[in-house]
Z-matrix of the N, CA and C atoms (Angstrom, degrees):
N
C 1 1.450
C 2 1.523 1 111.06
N 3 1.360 2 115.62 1 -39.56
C 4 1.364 3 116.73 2 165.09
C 5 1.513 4 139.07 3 -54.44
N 6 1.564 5 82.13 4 -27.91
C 7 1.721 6 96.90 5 176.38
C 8 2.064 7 106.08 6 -72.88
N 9 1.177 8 102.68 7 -39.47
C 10 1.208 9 105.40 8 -178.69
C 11 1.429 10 116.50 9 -76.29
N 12 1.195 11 129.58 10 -46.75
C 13 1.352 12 98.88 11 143.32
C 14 1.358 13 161.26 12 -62.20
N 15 1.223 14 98.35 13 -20.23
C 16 1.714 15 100.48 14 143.77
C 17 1.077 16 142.51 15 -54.94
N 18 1.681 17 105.16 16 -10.73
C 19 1.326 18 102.27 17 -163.94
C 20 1.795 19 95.58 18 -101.30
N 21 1.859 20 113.04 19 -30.52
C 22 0.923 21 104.02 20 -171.53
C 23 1.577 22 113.86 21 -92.94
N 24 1.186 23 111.75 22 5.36
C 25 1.493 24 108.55 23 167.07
C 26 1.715 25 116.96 24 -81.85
N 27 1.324 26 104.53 25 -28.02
C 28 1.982 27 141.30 26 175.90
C 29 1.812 28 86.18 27 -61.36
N 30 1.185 29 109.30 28 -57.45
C 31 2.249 30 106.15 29 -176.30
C 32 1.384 31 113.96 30 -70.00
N 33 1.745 32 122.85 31 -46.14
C 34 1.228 33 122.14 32 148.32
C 35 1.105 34 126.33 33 -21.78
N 36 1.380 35 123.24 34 -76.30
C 37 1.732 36 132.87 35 -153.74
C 38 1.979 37 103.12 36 -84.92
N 39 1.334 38 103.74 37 -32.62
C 40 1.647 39 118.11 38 170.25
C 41 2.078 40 90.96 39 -46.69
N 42 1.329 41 97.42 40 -80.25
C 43 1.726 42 103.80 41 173.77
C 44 1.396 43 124.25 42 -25.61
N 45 0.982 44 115.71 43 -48.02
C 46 1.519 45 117.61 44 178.50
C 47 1.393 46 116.44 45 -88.00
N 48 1.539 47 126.36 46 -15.96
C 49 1.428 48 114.18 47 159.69
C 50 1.270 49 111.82 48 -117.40
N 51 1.113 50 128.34 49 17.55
C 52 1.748 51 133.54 50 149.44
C 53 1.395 52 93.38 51 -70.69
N 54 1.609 53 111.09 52 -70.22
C 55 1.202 54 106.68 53 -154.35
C 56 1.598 55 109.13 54 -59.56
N 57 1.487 56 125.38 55 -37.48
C 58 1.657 57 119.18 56 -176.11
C 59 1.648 58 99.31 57 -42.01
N 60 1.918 59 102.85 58 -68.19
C 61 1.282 60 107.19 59 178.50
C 62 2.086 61 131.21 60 -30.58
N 63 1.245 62 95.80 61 -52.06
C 64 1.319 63 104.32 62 171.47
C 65 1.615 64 123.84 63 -74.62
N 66 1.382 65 104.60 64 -12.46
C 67 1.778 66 117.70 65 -173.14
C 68 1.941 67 85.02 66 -94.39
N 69 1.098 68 153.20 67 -27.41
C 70 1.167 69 148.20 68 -150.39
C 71 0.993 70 98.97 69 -101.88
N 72 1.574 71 123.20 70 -70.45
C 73 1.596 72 140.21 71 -152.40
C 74 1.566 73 121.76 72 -96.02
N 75 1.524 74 105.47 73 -28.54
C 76 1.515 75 113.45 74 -168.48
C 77 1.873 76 99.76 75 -119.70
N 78 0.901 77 118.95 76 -50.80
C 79 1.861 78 117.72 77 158.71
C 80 1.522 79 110.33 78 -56.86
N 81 1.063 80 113.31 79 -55.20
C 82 1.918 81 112.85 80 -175.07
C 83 1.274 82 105.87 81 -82.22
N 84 1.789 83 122.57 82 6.92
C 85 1.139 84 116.48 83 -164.84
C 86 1.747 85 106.41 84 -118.60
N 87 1.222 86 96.53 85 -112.56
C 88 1.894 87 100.22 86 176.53
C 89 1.196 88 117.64 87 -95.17
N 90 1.868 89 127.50 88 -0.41
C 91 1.607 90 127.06 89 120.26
C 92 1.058 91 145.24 90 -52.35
N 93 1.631 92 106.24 91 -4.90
C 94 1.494 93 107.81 92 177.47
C 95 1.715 94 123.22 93 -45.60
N 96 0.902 95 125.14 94 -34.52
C 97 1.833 96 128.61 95 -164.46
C 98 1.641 97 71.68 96 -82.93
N 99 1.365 98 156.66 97 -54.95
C 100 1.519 99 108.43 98 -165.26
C 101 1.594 100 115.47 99 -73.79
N 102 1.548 101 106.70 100 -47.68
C 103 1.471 102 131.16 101 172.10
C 104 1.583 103 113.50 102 -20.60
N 105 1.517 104 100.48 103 -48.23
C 106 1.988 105 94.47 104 -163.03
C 107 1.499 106 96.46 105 -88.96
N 108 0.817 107 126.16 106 5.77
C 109 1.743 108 121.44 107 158.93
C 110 1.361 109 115.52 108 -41.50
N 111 1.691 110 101.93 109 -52.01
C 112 1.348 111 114.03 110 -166.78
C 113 1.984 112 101.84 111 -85.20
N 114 1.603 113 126.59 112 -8.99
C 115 1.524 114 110.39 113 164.97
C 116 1.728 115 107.55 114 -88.23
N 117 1.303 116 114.66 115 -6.28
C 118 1.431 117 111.37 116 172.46
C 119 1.647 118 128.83 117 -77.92
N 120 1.119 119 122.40 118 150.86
C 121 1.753 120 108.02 119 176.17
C 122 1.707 121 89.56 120 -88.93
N 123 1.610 122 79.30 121 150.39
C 124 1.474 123 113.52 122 -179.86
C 125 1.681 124 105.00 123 -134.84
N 126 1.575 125 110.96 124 148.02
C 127 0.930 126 136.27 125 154.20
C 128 1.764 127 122.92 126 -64.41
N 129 1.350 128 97.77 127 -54.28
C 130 1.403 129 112.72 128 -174.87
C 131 2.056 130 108.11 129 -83.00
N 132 1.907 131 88.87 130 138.31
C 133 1.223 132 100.31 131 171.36
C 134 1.640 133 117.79 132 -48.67
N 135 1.420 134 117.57 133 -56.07
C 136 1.553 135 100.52 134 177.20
C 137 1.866 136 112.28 135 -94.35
N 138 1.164 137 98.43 136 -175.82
C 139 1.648 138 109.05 137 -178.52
C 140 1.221 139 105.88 138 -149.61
N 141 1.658 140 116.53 139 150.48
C 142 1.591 141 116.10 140 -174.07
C 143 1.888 142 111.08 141 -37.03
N 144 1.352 143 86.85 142 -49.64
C 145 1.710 144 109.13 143 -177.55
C 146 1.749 145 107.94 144 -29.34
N 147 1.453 146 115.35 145 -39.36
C 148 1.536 147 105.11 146 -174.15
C 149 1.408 148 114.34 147 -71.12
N 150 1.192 149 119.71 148 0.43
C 151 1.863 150 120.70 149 178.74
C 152 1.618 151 94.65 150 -70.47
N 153 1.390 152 134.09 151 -32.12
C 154 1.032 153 122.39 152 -179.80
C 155 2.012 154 118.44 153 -65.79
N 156 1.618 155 95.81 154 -18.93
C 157 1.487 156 93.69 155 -161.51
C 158 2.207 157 93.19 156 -85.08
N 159 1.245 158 95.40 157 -27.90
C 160 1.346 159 113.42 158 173.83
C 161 1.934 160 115.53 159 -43.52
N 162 1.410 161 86.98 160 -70.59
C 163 1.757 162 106.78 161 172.09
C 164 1.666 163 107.47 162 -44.72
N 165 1.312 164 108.68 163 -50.24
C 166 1.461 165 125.66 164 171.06
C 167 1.915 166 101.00 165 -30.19
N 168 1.480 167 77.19 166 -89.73
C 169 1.784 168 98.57 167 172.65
C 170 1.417 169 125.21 168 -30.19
N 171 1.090 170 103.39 169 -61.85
C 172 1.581 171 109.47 170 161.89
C 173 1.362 172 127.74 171 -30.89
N 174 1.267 173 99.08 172 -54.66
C 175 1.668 174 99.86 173 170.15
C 176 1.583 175 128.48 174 -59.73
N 177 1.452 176 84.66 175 -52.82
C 178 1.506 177 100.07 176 -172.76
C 179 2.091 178 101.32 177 -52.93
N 180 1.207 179 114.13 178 -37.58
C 181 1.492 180 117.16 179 176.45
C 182 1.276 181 122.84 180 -82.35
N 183 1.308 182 126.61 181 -11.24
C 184 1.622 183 133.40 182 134.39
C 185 0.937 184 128.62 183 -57.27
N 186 1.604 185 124.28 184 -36.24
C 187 1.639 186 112.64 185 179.42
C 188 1.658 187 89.67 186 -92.91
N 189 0.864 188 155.74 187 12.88
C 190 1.458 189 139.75 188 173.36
C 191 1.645 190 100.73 189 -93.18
N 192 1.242 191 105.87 190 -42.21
C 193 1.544 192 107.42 191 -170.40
C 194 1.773 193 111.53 192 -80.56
N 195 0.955 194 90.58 193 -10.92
C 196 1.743 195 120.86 194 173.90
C 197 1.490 196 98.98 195 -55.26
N 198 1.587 197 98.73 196 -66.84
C 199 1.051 198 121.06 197 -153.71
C 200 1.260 199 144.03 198 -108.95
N 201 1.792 200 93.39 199 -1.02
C 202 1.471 201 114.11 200 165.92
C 203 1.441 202 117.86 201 -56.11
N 204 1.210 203 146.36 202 -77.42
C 205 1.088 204 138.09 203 -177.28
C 206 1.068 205 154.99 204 -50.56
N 207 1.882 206 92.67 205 8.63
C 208 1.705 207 110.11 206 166.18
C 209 1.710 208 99.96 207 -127.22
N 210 1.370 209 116.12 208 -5.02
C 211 1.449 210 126.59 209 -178.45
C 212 1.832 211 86.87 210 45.21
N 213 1.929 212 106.33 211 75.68
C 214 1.316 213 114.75 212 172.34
C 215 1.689 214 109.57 213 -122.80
N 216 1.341 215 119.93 214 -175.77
C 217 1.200 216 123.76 215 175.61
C 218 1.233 217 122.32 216 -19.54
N 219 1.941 218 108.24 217 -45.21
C 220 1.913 219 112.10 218 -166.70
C 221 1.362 220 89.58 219 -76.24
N 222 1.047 221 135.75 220 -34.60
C 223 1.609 222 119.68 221 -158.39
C 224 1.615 223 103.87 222 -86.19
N 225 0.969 224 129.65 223 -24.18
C 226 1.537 225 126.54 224 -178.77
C 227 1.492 226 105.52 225 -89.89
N 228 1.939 227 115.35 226 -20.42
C 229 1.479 228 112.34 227 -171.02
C 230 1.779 229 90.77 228 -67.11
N 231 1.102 230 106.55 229 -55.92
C 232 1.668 231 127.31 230 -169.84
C 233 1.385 232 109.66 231 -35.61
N 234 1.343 233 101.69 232 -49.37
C 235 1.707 234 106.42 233 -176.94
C 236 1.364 235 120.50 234 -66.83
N 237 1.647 236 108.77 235 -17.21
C 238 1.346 237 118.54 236 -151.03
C 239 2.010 238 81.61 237 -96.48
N 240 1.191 239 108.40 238 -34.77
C 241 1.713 240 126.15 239 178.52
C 242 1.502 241 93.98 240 -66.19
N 243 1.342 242 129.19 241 -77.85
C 244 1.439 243 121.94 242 178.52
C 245 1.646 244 128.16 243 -45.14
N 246 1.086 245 88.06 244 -33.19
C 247 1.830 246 95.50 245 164.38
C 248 1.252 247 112.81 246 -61.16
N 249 1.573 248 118.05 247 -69.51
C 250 1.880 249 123.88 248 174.34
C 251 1.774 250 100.64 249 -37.58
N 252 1.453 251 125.21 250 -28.03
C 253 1.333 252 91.08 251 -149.09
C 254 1.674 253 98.80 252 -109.66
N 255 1.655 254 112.50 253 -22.66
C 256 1.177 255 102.23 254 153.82
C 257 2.185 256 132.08 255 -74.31
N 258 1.625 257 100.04 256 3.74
C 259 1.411 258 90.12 257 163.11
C 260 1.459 259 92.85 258 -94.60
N 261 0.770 260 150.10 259 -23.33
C 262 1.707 261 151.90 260 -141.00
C 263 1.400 262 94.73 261 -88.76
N 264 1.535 263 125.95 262 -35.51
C 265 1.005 264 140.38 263 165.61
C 266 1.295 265 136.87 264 -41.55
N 267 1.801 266 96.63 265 -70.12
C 268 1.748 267 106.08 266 167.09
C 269 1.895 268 103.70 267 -84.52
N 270 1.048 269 136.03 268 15.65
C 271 1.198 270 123.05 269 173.03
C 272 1.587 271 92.65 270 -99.65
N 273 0.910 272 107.89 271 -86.33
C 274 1.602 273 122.57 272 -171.76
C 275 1.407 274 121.65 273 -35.95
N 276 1.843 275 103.33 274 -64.49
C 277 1.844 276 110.20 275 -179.66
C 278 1.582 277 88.47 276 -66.10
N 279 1.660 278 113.41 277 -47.60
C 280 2.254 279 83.73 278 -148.40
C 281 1.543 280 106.12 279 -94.37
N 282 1.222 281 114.64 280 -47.77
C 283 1.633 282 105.80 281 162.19
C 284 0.688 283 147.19 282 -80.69
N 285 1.764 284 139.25 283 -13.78
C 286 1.398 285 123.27 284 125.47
C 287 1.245 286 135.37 285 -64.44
N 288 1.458 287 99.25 286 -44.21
C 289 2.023 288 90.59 287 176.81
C 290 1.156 289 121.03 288 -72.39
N 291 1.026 290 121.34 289 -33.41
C 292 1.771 291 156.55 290 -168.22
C 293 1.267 292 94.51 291 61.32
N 294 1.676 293 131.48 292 48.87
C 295 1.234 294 125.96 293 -175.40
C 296 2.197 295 106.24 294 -70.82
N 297 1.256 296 90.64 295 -10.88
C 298 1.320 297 91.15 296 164.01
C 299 1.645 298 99.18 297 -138.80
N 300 1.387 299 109.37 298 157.66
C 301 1.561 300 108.13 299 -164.85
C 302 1.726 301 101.05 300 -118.76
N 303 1.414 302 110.91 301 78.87
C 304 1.142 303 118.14 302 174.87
C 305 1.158 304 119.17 303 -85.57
N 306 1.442 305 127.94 304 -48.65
C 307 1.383 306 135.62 305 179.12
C 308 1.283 307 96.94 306 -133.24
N 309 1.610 308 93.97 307 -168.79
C 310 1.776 309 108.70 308 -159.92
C 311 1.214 310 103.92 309 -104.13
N 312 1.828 311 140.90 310 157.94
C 313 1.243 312 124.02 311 153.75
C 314 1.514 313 123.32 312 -17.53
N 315 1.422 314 96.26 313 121.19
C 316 1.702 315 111.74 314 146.75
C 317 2.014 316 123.00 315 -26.39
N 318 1.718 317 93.55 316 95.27
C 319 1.490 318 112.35 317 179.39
C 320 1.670 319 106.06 318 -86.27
N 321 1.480 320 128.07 319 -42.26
C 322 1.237 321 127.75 320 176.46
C 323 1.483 322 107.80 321 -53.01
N 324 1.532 323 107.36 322 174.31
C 325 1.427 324 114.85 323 -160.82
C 326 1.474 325 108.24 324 -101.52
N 327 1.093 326 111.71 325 -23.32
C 328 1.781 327 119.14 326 165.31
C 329 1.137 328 125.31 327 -90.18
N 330 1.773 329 109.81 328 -18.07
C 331 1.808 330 96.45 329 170.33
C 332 1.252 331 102.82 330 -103.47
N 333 1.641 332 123.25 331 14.59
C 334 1.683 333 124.43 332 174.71
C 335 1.611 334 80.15 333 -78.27
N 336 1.641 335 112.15 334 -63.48
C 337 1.692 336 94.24 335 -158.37
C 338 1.697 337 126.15 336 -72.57
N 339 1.035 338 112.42 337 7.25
C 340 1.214 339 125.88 338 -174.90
C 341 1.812 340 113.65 339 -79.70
N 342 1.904 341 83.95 340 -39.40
C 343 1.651 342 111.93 341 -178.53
C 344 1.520 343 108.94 342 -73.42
N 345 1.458 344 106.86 343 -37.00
C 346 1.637 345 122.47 344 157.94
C 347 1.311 346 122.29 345 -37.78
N 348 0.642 347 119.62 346 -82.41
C 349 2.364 348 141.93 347 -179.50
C 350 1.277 349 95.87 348 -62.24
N 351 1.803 350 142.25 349 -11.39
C 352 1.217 351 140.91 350 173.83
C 353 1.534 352 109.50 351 -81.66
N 354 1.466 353 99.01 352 -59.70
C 355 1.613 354 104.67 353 156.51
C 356 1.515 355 135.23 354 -46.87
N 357 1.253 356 99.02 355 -32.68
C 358 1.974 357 113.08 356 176.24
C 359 1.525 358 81.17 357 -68.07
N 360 1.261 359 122.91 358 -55.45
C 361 1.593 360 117.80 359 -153.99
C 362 1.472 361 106.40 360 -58.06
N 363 1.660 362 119.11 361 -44.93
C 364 1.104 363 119.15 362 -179.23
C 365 1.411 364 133.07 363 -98.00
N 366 1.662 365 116.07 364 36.58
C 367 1.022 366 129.87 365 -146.11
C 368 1.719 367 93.34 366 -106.69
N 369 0.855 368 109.06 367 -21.17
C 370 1.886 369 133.02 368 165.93
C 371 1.451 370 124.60 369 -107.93
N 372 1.663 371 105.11 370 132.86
C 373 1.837 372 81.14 371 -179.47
C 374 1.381 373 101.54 372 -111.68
N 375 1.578 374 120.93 373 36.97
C 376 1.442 375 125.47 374 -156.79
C 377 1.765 376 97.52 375 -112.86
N 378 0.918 377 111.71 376 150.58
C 379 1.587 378 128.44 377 -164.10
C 380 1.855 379 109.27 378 -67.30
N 381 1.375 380 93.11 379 -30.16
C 382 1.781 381 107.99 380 -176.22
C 383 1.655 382 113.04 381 -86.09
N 384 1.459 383 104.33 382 -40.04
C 385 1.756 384 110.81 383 -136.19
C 386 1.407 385 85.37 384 -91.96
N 387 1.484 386 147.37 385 2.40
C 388 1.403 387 143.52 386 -155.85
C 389 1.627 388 103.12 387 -93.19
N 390 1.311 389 112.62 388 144.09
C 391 1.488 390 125.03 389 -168.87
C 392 2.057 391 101.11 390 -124.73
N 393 1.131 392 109.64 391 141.64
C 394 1.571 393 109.83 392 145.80
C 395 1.845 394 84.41 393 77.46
N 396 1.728 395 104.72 394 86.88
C 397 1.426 396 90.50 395 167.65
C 398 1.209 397 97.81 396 -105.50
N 399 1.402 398 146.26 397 -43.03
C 400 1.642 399 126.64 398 -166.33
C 401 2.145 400 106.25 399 -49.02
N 402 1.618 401 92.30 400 164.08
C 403 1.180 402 103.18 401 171.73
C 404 1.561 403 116.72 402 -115.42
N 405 1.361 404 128.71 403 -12.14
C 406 1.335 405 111.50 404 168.20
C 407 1.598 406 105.63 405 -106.67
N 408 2.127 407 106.33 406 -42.91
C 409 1.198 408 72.45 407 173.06
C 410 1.690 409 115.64 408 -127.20
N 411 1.388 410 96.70 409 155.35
C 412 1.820 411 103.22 410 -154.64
C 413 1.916 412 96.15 411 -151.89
N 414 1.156 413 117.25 412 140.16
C 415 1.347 414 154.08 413 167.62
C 416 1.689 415 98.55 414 4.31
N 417 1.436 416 109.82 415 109.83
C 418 1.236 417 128.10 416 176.65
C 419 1.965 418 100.06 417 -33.12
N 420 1.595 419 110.13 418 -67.92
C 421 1.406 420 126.01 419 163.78
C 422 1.649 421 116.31 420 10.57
N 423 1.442 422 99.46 421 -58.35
C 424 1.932 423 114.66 422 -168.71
C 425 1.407 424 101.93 423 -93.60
N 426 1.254 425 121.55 424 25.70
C 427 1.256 426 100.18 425 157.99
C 428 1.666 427 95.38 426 -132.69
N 429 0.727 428 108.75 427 18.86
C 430 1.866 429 115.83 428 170.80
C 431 2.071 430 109.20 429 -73.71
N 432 1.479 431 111.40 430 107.08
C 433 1.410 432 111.80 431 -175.22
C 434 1.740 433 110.21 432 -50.99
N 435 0.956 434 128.25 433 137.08
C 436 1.824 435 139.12 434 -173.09
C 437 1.376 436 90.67 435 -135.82
C-alpha cells in the first residue's frame, strides 16, 4: 500500500513540475499560438489551449492501462496524474476561471494566494512578460496578506 502511494504522490508532484516546466518553456515558448488562447477573453466554453489538458489526460490513461494488470508503478503513476488533473480542474477551470460557476472565489489563505500568482500570470497576454507558471506551487510573495 505504501508503494502505491508513493507512486501516486511521485505522478502528482511529476505534474506540477512538468507542468511549471512545460507552462514556461514549451506553452510560453514554440506553443504559444495554441497557449495564448487561454490569456485571451473568450466567449466560448473551450479554447484551443484545452488540447494541452487532453495530451495531459492521455497519458495519465496509458500508464493506467499500462498498468492495470499488475496494479504496478504505471497504474499508480497515472492515478497520481489523474488526481493533479482533476484538482487542476476545480482549482484552475472553477475557481479561478470560474469557467464553471460552482463555488465562490477562494476565501482560504492558500487558494487566495494561489489565485494571486494566477493573476500575476495573467496580468499580460504577451508570450514574454508572464510571471508565476506553476499552479500549486508558486512564489512565497502571493501569499503575503495586502
Amino acid at each position: 500500500m505504501m508503494y502505491a502511494i508513493l507512486y501516486i504522490l511521485l505522478g502528482f508532484a511529476a505534474m506540477e513540475f512538468s507542468g511549471w516546466f512545460i507552462h514556461k518553456y514549451i506553452m510560453h515558448g514554440p506553443l504559444w499560438s495554441i497557449h495564448k488562447t487561454h490569456h485571451q477573453a473568450s466567449k466560448s466554453f473551450f479554447e484551443l489551449n484545452d488540447l494541452f489538458s487532453l495530451l495531459f489526460g492521455s497519458i495519465a490513461v496509458i500508464l493506467i492501462i499500462r498498468g492495470i494488470g499488475q496494479l504496478d508503478y504505471r497504474f499508480w503513476m497515472g492515478t497520481g496524474i489523474s488526481l493533479y488533473g482533476i484538482s487542476y480542474f476545480f482549482l484552475h477551470d472553477v475557481l479561478i476561471h470560474r469557467r464553471v460557476k460552482w463555488f465562490d472565489r477562494p476565501k482560504n489563505s492558500f487558494l487566495r494566494g494561489i489565485f494571486k500568482a494566477h493573476q500575476a500570470h495573467h496580468a499580460t497576454n504577451k508570450k514574454d512578460d508572464a510571471v508565476s507558471f506553476g499552479l500549486f506551487v508558486v512564489p512565497k510573495r502571493y501569499f503575503r496578506a495586502k
